[in-house]
C-alpha positions in Angstrom: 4.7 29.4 14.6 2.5 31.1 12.3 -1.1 30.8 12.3 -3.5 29.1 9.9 -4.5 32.5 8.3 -0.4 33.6 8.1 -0.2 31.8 5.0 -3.3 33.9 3.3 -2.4 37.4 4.2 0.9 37.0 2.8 -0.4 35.2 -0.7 -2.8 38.4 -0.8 -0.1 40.7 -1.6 1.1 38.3 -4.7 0.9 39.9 -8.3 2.6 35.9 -9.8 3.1 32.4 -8.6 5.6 30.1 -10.7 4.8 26.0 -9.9 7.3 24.0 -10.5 7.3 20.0 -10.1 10.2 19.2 -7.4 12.6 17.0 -9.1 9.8 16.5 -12.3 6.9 15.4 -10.4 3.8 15.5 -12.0 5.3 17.7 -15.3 2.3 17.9 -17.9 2.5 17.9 -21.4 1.5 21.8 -21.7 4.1 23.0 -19.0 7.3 23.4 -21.2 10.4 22.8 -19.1 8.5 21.8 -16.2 7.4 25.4 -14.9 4.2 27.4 -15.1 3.2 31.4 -14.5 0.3 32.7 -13.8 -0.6 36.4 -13.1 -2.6 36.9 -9.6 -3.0 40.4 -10.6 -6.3 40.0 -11.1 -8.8 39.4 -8.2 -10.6 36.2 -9.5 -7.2 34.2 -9.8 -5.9 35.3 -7.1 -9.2 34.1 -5.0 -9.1 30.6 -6.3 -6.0 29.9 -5.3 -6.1 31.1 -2.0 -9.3 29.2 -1.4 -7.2 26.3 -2.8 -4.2 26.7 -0.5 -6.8 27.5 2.9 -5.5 25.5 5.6 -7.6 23.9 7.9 -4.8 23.1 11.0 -0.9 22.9 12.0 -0.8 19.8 13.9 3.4 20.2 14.1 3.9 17.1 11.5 7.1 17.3 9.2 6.6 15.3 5.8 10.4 13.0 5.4 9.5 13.4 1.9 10.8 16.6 -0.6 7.2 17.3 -1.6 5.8 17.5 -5.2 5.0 20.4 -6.1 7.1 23.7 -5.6 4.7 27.5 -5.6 7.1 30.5 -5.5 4.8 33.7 -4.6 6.3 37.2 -6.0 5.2 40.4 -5.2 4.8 43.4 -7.7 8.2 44.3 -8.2 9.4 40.5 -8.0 9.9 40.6 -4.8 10.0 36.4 -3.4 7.4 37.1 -1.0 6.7 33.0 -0.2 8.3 29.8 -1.2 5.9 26.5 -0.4 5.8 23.1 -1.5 2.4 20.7 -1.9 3.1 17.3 0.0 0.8 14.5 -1.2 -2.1 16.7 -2.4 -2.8 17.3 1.4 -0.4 19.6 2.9 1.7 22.3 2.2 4.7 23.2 4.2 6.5 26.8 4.2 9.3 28.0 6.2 7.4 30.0 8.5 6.1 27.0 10.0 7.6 24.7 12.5 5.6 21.5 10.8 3.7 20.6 7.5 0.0 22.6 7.5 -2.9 20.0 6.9 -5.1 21.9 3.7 -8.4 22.0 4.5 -9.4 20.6 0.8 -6.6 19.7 -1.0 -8.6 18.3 -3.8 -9.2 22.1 -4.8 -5.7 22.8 -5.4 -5.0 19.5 -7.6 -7.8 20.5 -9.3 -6.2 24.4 -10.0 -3.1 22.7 -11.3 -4.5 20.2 -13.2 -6.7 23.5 -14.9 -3.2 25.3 -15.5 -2.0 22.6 -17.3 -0.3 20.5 -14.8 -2.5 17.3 -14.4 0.4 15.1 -13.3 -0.5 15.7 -9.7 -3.8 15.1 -9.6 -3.6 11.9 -11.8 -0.9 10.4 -9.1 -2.8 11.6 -6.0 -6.3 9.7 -7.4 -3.9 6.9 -8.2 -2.5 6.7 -5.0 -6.3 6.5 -3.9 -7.3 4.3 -5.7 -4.0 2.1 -4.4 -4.8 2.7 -0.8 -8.5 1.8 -1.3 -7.0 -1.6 -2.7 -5.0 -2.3 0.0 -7.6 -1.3 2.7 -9.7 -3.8 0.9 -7.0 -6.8 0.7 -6.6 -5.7 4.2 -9.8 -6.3 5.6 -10.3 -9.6 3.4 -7.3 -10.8 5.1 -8.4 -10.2 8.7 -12.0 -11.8 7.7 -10.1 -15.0 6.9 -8.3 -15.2 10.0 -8.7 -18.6 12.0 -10.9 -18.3 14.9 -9.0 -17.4 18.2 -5.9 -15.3 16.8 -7.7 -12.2 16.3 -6.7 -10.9 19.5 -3.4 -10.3 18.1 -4.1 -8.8 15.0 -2.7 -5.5 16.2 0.5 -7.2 16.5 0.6 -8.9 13.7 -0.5 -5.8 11.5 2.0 -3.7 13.5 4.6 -5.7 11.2 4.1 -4.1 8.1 3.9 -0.8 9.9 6.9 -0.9 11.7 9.0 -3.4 8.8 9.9 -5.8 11.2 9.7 -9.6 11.3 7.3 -12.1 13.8 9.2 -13.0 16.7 9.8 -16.7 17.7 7.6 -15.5 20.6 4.4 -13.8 18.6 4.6 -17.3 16.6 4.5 -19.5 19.1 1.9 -17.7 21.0 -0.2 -17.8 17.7 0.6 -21.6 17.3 -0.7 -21.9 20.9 -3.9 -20.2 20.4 -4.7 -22.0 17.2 -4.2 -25.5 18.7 -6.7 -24.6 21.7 -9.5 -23.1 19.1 -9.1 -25.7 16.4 -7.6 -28.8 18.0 -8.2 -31.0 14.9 -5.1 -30.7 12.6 -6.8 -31.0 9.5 -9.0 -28.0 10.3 -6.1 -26.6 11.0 -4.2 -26.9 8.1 -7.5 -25.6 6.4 -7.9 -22.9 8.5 -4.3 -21.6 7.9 -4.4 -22.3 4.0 -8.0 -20.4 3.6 -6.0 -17.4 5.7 -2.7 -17.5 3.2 -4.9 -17.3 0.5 -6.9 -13.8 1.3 -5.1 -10.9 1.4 -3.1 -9.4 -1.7 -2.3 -13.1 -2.6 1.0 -12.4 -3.8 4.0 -14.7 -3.8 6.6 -11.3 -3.3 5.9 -7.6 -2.7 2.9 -8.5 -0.5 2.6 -6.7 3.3 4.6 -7.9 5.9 1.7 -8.6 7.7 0.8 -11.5 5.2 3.6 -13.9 5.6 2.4 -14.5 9.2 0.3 -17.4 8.1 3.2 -18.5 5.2 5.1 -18.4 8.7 2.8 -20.4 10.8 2.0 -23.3 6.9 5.7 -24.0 7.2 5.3 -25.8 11.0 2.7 -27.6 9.4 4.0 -31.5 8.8 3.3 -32.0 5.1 1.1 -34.9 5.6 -1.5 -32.7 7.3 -1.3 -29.8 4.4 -2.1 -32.6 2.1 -5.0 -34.4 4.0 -6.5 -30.7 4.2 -6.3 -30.5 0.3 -7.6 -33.4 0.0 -10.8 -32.7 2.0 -13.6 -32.1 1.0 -14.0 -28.9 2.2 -10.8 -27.8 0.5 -12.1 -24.6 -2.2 -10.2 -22.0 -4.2 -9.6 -20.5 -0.9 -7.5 -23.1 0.0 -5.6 -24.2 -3.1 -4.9 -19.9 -3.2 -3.3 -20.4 0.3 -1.4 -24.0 -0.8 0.0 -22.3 -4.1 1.3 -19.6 -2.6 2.6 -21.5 0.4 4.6 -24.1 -1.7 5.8 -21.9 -4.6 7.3 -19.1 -3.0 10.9 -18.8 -2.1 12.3 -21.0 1.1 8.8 -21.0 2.8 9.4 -24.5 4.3 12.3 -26.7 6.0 12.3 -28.9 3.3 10.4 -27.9 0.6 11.8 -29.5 -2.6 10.9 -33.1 -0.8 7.1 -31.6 0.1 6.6 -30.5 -3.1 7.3 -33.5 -4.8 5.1 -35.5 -2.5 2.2 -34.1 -4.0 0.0 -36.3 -6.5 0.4 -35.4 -10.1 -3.4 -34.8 -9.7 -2.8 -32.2 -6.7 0.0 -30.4 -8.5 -2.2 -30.2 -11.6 -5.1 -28.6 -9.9 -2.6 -26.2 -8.3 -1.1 -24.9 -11.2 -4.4 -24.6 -12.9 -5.4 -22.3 -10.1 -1.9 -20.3 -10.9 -2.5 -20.2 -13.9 -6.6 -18.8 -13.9 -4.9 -16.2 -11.3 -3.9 -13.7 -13.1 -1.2 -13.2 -11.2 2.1 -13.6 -14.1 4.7 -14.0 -11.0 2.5 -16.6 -9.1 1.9 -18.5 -12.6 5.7 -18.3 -13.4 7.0 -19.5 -10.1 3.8 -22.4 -10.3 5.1 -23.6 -13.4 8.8 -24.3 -12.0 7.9 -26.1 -8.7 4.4 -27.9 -10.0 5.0 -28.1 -13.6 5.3 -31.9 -15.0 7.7 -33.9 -13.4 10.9 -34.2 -15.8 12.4 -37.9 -16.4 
């Protein structure tokens, strides 16, 4: 393995790099045909760049991914001196490494392309920011609203959307148990879970895997107890979020057609209004099959 200055004494000797987006990534309007030149010949160019490729450590991690961005390094004569690839706007990975090399600012070389006439990358990578800040957000909001007693296994429960899998019969059951013993009354309970459904991303598909853990937990819930929580007078936005989502999306109880239709005209209509102020076109559009009016 190559060490983190390996990289930098072989750019040095470059005269041109040629940055190409892998498989069109990121491809600006002032890069025809995908491909830029520039000329290192000169010290100042050369400098940035090299600042903006520094690495800061090789911690032996391999990207699954093709990368975005593709910097072929030629010497004087045209010699290919070095071929690497930008992962992410945070690492770079070359040949002579055994793993992807962690840049020690990444931001400046998004910021070099972006000056050359390649802003694609930088636009996706604040983008992707921006996207992970959301979700961290929706994350959090979610674990705030979770019923007293279960957080001792939110671990396992966020370990779901890591890992793709699905809540065992066992993590359910065990999270049944636990919310029986710190909110015996069934009512609060049925609150409690329908205030929890309704944080999060509060999307009836594409949500994390995470999130259908309460959907999960609503559908053991007898119907008579979802609607004497609704009918509380405690019930909020909160809860009509969680009882919308619960009810409209696809199979989320035993018999759901029948639950559904139990509802007052009242209920539904104060549910769909809720769909309908959400913002949320999916939500609105699957609220206005299962709680629009009733057809003769």
């Amino acid at each position: 393995m190559d060490g983190t200055t390996a990289l930098d004494r072989v750019l040095h000797q470059a005269h041109e790099v040629r940055v190409a987006p892998v498989d069109g990534f990121g491809a600006g309007a002032a890069t025809a045909a995908g491909e830029l030149r520039v000329d290192l010949s000169g010290p100042a160019e050369s400098t940035r760049l090299r600042t903006a490729m520094a690495v800061d450590a090789l911690p032996g991690f391999h990207c699954m991914c093709l990368g975005d961005v593709r910097f072929e390094f030629l010497a004087p004569d045209g010699r290919q001196l070095a071929v690497v690839v930008l992962h992410h706007g945070a690492m770079l990975r070359w040949a002579r490494w055994d793993g992807d090399a962690v840049l020690t600012d990444g931001r400046l070389l998004l910021d070099w392309l972006d000056g050359h006439g390649m802003p694609g990358p930088l636009r996706q990578f604040e983008a992707d920011r921006r996207q992970a800040e959301e979700c961290d957000a929706e994350e959090r909001g979610w674990l705030a609203a979770m019923p007293a007693g279960l957080h001792g296994l939110a671990d396992r429960i966020l370990d779901l959307s890591r890992t793709g899998g699905a809540a065992t019969p066992e993590l359910l059951a065990d999270l049944e148990d636990r919310l029986r013993r710190a909110v015996p009354d069934r009512v609060e309970r049925a609150l409690a879970l329908l205030a929890w459904h309704g944080a999060g991303s509060g999307r009836c598909s594409g949500y994390p895997v995470h999130e259908g853990v309460p959907d999960e937990l609503l559908g053991r819930v007898p119907v008579a107890d979802l609607l004497a929580g609704l009918a509380d007078p405690r019930a909020d936005d909160r809860h009509d979020a969680g009882a919308v989502r619960h009810l409209v999306g696809w199979r989320t109880r035993p018999h759901q057609q029948q639950d559904v239709a139990a509802l007052s005209e009242p209920l539904r209509a104060r549910l769909l209004a809720h769909a309908r102020r959400s913002g949320d076109s999916d939500k609105r559009g699957r609220a206005e099959r299962r709680l629009g009016p009733r057809r003769s």
